[in-house]
PDB file as gemmi writes it, atoms N, CA and C in Angstrom:
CRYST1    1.000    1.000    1.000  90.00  90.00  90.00 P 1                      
ATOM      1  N   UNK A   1      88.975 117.247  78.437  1.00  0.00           N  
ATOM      2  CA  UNK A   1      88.961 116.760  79.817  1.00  0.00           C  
ATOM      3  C   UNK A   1      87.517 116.651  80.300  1.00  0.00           C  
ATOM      4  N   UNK A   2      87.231 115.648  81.236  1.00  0.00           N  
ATOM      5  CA  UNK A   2      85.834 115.520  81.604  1.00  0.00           C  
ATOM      6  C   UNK A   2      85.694 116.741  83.079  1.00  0.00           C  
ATOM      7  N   UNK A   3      84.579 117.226  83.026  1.00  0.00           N  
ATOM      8  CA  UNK A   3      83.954 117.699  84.347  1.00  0.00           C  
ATOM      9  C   UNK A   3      84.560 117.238  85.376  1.00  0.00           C  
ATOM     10  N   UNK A   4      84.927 118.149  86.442  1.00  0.00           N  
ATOM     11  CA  UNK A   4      85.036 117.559  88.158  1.00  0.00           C  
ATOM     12  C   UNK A   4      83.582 116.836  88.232  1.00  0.00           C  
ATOM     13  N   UNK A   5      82.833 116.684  87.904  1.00  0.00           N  
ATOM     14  CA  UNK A   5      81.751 115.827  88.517  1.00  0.00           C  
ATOM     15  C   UNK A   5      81.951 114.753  88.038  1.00  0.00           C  
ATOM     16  N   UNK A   6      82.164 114.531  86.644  1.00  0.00           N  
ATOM     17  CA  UNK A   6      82.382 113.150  85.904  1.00  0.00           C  
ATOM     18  C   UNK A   6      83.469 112.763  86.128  1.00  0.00           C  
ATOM     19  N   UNK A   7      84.762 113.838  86.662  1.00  0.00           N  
ATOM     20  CA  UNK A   7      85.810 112.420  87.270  1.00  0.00           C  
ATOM     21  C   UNK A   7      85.521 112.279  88.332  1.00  0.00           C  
ATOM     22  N   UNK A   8      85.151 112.716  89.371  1.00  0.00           N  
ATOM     23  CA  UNK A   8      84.661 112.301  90.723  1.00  0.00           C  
ATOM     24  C   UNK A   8      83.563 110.966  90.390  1.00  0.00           C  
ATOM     25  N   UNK A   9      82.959 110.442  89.435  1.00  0.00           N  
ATOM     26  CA  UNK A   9      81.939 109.613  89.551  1.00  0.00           C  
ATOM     27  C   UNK A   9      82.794 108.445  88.880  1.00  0.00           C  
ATOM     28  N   UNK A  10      83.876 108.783  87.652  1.00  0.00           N  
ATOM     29  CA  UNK A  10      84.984 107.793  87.083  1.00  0.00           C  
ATOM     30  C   UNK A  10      85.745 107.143  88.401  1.00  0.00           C  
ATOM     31  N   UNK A  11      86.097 108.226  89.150  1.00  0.00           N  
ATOM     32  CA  UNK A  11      86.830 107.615  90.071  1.00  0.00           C  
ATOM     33  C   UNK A  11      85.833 106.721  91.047  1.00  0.00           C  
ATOM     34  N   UNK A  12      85.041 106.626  91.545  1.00  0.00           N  
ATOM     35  CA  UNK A  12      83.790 106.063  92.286  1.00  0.00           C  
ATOM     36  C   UNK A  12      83.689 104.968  91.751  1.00  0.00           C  
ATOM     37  N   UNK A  13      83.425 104.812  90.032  1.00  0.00           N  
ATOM     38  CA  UNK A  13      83.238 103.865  89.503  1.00  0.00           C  
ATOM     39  C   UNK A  13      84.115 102.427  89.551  1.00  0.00           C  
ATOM     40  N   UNK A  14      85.832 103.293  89.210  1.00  0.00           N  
ATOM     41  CA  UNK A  14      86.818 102.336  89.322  1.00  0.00           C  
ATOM     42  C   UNK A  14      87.130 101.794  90.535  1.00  0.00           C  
ATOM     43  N   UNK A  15      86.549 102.366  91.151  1.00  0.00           N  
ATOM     44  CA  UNK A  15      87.452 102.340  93.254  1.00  0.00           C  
ATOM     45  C   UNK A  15      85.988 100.767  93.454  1.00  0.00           C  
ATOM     46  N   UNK A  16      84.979 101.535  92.841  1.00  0.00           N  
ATOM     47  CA  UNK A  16      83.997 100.301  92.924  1.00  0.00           C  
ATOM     48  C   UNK A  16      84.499  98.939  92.526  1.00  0.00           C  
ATOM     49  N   UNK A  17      84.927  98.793  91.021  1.00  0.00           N  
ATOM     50  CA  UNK A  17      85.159  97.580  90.492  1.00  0.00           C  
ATOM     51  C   UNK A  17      86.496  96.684  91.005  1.00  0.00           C  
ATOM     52  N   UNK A  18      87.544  97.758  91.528  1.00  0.00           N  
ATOM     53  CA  UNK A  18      88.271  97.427  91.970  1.00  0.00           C  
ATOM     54  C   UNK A  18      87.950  96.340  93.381  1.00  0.00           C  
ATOM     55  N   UNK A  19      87.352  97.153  94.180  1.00  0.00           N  
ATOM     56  CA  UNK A  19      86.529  96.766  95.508  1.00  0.00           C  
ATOM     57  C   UNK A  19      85.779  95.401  95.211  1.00  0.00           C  
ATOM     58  N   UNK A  20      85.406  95.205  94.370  1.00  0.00           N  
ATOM     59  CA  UNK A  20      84.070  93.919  93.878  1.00  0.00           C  
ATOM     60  C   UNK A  20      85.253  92.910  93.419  1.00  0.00           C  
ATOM     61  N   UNK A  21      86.297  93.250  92.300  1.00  0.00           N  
ATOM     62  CA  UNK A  21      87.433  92.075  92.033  1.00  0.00           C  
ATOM     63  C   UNK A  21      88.544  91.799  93.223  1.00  0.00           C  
ATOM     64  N   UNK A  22      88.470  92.739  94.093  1.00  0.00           N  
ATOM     65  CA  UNK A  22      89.136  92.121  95.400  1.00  0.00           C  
ATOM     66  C   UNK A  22      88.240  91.419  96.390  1.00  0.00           C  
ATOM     67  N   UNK A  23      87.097  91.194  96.624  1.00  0.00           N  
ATOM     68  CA  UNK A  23      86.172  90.544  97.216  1.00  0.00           C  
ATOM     69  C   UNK A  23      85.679  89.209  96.159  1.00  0.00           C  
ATOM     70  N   UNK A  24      85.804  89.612  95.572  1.00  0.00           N  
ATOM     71  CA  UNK A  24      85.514  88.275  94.508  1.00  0.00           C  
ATOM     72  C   UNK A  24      86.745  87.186  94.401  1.00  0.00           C  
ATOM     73  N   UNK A  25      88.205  87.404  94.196  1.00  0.00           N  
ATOM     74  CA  UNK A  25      89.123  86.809  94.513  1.00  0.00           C  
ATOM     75  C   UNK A  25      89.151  86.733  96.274  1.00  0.00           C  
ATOM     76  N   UNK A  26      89.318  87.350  96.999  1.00  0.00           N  
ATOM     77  CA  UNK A  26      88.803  86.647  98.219  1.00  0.00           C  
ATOM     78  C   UNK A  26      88.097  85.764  98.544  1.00  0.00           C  
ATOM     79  N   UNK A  27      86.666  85.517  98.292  1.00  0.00           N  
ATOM     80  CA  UNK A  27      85.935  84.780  98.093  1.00  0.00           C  
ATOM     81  C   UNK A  27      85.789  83.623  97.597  1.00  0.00           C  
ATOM     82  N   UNK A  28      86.736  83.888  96.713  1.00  0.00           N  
ATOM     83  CA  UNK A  28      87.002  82.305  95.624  1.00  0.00           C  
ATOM     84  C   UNK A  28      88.135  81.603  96.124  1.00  0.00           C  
ATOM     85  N   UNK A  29      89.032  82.199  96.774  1.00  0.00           N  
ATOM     86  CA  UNK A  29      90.434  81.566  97.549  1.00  0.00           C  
ATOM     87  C   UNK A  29      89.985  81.499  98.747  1.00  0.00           C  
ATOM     88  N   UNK A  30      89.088  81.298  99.555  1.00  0.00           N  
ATOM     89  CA  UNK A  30      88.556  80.982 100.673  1.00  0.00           C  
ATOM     90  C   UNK A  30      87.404  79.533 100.257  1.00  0.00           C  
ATOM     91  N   UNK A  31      86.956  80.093  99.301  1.00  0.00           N  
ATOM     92  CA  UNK A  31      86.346  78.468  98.571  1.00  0.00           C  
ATOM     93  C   UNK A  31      87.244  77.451  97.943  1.00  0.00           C  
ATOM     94  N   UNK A  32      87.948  78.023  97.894  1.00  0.00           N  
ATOM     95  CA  UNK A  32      89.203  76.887  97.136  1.00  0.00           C  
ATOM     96  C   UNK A  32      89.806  75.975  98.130  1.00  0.00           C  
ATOM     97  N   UNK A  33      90.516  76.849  99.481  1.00  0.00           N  
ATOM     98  CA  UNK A  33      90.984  76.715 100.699  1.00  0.00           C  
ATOM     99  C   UNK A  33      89.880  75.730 101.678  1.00  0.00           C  
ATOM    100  N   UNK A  34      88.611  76.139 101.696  1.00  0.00           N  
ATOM    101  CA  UNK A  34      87.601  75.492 102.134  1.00  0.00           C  
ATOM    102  C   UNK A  34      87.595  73.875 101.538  1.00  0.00           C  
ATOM    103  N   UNK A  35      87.827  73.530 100.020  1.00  0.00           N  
ATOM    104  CA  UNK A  35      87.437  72.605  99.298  1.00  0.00           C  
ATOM    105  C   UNK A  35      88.859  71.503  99.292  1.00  0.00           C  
ATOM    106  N   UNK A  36      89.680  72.162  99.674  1.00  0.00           N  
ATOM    107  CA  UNK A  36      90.867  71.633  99.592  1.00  0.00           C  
ATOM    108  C   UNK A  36      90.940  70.967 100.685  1.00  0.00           C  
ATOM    109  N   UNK A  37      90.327  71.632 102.290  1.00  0.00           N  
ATOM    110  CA  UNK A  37      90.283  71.082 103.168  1.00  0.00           C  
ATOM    111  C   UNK A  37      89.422  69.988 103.402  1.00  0.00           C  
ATOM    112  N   UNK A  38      88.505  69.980 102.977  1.00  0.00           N  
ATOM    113  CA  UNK A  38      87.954  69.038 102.750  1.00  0.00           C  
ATOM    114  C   UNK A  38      88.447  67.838 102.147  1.00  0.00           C  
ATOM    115  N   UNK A  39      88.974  67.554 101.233  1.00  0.00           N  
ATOM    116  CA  UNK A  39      89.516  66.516 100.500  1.00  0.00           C  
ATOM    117  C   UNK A  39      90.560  66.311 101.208  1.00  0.00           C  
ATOM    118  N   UNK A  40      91.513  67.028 101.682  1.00  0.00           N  
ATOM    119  CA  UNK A  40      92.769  66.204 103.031  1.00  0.00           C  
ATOM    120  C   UNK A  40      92.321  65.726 103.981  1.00  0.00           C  
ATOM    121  N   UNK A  41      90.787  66.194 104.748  1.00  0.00           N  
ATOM    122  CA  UNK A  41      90.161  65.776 106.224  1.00  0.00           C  
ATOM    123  C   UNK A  41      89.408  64.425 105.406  1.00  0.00           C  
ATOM    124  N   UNK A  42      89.432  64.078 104.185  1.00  0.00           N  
ATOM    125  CA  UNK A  42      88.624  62.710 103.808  1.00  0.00           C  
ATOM    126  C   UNK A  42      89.010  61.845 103.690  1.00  0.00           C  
TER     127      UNK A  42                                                      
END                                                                             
């Protein structure tokens, strides 16, 4: 088993990447949504 310090920093780590691939799919379905609108308002 790892250290309470090293899962406290595993968990940090994952809660991170998690956090970055939910802002990143946000981001990209708001550009999609953005681009789409565009091409119906043309």
């Amino acid at each position: 088993a790892l250290p309470p310090v090293k899962v406290h920093c595993s968990v940090l780590a994952g809660d991170a990447i998690k956090a970055a691939i939910a802002d990143y799919q946000a981001k990209s379905a708001g550009i999609a949504d953005l681009q789409s609108s565009r091409v119906s308002a043309a």
